[in-house]
N, CA, C and O of each residue as an XYZ file, in Angstrom:
356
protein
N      -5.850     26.107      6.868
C      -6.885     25.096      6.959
C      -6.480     23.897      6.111
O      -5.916     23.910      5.017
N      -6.905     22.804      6.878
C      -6.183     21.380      5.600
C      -7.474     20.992      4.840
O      -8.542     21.068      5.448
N      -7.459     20.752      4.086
C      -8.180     20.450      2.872
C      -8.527     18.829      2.878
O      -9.365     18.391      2.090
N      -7.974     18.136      3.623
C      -7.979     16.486      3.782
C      -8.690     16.310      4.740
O      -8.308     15.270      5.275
N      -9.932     16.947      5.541
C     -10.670     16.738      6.466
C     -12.062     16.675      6.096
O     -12.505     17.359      5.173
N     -12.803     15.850      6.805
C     -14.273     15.847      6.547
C     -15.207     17.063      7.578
O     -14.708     17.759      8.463
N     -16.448     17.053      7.214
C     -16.994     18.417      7.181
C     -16.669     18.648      9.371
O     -16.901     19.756      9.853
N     -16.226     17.618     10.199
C     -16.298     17.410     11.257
C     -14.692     17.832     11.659
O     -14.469     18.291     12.779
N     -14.156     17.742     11.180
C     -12.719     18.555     10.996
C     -11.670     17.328     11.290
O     -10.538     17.511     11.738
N     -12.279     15.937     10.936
C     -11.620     14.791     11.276
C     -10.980     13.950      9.411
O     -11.517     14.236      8.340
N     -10.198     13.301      9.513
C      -9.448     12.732      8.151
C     -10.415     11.758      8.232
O     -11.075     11.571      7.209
N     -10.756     10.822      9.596
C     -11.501     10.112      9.574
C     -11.438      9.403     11.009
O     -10.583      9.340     11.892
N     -13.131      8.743     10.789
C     -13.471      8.810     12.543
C     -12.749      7.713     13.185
O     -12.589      6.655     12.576
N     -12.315      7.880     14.336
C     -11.276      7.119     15.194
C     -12.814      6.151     15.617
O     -12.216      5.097     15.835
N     -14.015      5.860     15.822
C     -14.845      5.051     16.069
C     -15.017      3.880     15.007
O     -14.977      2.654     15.118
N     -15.214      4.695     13.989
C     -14.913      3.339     12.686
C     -14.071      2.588     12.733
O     -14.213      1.377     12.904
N     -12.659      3.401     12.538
C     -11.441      2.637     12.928
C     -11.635      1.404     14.316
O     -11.688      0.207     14.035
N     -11.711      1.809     15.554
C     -12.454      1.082     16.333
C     -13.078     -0.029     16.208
O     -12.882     -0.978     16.967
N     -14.023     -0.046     15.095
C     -15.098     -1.128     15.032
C     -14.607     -1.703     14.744
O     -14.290     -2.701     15.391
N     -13.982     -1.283     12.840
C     -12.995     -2.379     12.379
C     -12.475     -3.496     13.233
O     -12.856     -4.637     13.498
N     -11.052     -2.429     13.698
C     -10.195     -3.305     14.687
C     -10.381     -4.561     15.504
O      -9.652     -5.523     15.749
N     -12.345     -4.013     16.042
C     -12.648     -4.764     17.042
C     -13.056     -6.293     16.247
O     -12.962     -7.503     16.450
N     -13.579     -5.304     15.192
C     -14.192     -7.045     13.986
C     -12.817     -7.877     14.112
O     -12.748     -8.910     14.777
N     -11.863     -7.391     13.493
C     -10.918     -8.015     13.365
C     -10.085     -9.079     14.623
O      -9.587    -10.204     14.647
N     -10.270     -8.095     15.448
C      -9.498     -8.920     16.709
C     -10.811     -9.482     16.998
O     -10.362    -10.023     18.009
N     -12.279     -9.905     17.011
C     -13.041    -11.001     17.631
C     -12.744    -12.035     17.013
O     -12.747    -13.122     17.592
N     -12.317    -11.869     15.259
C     -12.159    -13.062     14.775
C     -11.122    -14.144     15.272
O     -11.254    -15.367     15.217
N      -9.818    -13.249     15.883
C      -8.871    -14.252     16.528
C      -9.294    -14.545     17.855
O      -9.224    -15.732     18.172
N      -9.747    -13.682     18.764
C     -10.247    -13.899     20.435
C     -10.301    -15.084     20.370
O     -10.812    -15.689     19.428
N      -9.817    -15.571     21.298
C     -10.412    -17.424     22.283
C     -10.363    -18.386     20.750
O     -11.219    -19.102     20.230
N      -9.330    -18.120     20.446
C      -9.769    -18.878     18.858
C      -7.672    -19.426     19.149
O      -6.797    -18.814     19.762
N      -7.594    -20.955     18.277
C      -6.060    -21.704     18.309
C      -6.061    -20.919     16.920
O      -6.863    -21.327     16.079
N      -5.170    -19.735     16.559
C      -4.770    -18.994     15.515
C      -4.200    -19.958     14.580
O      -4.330    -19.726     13.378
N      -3.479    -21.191     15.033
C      -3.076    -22.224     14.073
C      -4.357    -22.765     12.995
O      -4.272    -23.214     11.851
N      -5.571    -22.517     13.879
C      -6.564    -23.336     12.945
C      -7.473    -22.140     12.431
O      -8.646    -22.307     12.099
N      -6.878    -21.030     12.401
C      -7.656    -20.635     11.348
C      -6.818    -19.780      9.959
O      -5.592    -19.682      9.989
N      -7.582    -19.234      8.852
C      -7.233    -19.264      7.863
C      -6.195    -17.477      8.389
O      -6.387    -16.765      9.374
N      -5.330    -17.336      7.429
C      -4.586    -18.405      6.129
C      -3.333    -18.778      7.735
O      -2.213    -19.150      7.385
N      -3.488    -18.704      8.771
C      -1.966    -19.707      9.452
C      -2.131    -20.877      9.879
O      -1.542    -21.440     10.802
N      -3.164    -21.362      9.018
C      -3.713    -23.115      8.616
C      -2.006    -23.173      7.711
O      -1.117    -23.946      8.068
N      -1.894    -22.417      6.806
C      -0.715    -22.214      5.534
C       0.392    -21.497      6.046
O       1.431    -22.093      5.763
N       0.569    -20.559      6.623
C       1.456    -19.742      7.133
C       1.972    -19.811      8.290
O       1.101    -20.028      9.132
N       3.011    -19.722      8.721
C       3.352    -19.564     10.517
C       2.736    -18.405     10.734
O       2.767    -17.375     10.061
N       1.913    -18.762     12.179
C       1.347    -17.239     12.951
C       2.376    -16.107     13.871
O       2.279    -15.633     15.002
N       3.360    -15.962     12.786
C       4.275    -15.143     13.535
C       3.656    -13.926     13.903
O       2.586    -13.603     13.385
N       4.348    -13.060     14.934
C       3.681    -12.218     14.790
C       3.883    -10.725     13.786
O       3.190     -9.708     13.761
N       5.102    -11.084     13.021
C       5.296    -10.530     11.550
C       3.895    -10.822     10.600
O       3.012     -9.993     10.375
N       3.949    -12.293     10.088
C       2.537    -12.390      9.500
C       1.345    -12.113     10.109
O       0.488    -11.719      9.318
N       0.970    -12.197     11.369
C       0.109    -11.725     12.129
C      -0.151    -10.197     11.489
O      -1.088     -9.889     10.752
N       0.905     -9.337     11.956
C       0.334     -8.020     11.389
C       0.269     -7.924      9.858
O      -0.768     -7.433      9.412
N       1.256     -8.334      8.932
C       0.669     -8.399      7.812
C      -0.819     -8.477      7.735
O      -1.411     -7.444      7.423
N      -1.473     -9.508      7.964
C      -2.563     -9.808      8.275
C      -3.717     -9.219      8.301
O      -4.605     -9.312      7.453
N      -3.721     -8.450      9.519
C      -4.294     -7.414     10.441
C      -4.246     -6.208      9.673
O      -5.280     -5.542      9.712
N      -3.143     -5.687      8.868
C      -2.869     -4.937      7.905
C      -3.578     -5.063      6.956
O      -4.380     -4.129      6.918
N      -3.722     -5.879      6.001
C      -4.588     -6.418      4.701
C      -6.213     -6.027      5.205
O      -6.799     -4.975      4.947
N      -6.768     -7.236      6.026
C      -7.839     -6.857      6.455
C      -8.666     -5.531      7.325
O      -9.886     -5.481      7.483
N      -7.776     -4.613      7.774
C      -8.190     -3.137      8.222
C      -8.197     -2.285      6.797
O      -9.023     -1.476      6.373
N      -7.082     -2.728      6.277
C      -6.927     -1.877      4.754
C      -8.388     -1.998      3.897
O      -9.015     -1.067      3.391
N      -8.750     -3.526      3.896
C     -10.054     -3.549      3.376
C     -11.335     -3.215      3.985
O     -12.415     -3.041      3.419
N     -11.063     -3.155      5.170
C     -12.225     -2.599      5.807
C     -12.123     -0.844      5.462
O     -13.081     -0.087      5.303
N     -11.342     -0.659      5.434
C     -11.344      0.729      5.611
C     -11.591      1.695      4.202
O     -11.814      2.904      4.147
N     -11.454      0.614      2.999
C     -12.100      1.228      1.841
C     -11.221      1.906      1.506
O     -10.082      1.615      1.872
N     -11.491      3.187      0.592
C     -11.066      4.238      0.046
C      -9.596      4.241      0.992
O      -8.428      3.889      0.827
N     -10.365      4.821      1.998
C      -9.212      5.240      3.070
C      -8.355      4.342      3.863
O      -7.542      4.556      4.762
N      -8.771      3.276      3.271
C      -7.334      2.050      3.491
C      -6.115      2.398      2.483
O      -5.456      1.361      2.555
N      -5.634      2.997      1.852
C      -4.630      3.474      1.417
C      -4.043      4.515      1.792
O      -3.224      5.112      1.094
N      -4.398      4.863      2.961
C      -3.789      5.810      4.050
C      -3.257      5.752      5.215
O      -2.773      6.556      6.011
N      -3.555      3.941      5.133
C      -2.927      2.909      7.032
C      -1.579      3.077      6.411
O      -1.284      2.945      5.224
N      -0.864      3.369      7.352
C       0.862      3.591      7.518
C       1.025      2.383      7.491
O       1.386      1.909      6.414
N       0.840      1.560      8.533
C       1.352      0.207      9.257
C       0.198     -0.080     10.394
O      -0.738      0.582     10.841
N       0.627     -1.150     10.595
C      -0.008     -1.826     11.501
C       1.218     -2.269     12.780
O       2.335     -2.352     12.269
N       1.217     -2.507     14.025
C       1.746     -3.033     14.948
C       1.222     -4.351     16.249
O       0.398     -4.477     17.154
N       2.163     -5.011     15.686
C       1.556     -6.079     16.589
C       2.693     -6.297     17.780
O       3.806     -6.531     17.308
N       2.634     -6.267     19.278
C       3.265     -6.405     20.064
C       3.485     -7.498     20.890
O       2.716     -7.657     21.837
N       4.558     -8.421     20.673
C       5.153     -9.538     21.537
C       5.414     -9.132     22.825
O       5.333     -9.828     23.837
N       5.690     -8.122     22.755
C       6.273     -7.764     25.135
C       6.028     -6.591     24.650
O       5.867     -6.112     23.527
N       6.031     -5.924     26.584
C       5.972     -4.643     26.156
C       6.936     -3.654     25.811
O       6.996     -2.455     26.083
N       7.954     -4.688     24.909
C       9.336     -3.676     24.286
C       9.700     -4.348     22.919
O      10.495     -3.904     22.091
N       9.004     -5.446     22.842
C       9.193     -6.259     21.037
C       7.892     -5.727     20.476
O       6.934     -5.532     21.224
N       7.825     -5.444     18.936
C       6.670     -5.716     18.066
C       7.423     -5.948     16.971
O       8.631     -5.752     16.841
N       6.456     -6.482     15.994
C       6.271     -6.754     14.586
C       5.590     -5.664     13.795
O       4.481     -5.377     14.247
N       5.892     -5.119     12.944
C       5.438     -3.890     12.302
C       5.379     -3.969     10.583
O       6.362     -3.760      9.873
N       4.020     -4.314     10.078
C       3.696     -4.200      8.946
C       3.453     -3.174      7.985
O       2.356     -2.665      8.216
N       4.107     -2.584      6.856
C       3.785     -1.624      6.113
C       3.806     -1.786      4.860
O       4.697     -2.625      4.727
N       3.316     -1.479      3.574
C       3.724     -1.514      2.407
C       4.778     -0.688      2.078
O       5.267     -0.888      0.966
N       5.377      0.412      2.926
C       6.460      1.001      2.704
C       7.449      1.111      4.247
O       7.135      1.081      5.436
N       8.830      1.257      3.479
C       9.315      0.731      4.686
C       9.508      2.212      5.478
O       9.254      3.346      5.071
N       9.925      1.865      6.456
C       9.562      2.731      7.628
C      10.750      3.009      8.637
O      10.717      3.641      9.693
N      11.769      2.389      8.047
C      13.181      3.157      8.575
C      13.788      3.624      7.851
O      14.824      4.195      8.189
């Protein structure tokens, strides 16, 4: 039995996660990513992009934002950009 699960037998709920995400991506939806913060300052690569996206799920996610691996942001469906605080190859 793992010991890292809540009383539902989950680490944590894939719906939260969800919401997050969704907060996060309305803020860019139908929006010129140049004009908003911080790639007003930054290029909106899609390297900083997931940085980004990374930071802000991490904080949404509280406690258990120190348990996001990475984040992935995808240019085609064979390029992405992949954010982590640890590296991953």
């Amino acid at each position: 039995m793992v010991d890292d699960v809540g009383p539902g037998g989950m680490a944590y709920d894939f719906g939260d996660a969800k919401r997050h995400l969704r907060a996060i991506a309305n803020r860019l939806d139908h929006q010129n990513i140049n004009d908003l913060d911080p790639f007003t300052e930054i290029e909106p690569s899609a390297e900083n992009q997931a940085r980004w996206i990374f930071e802000q799920l991490r904080a949404l996610l509280g406690e258990e934002g120190d348990h996001l691996a990475y984040v992935r942001v995808w240019e085609t469906p064979n390029q992405y950009a992949q954010y982590s605080l640890q590296p991953t190859w």
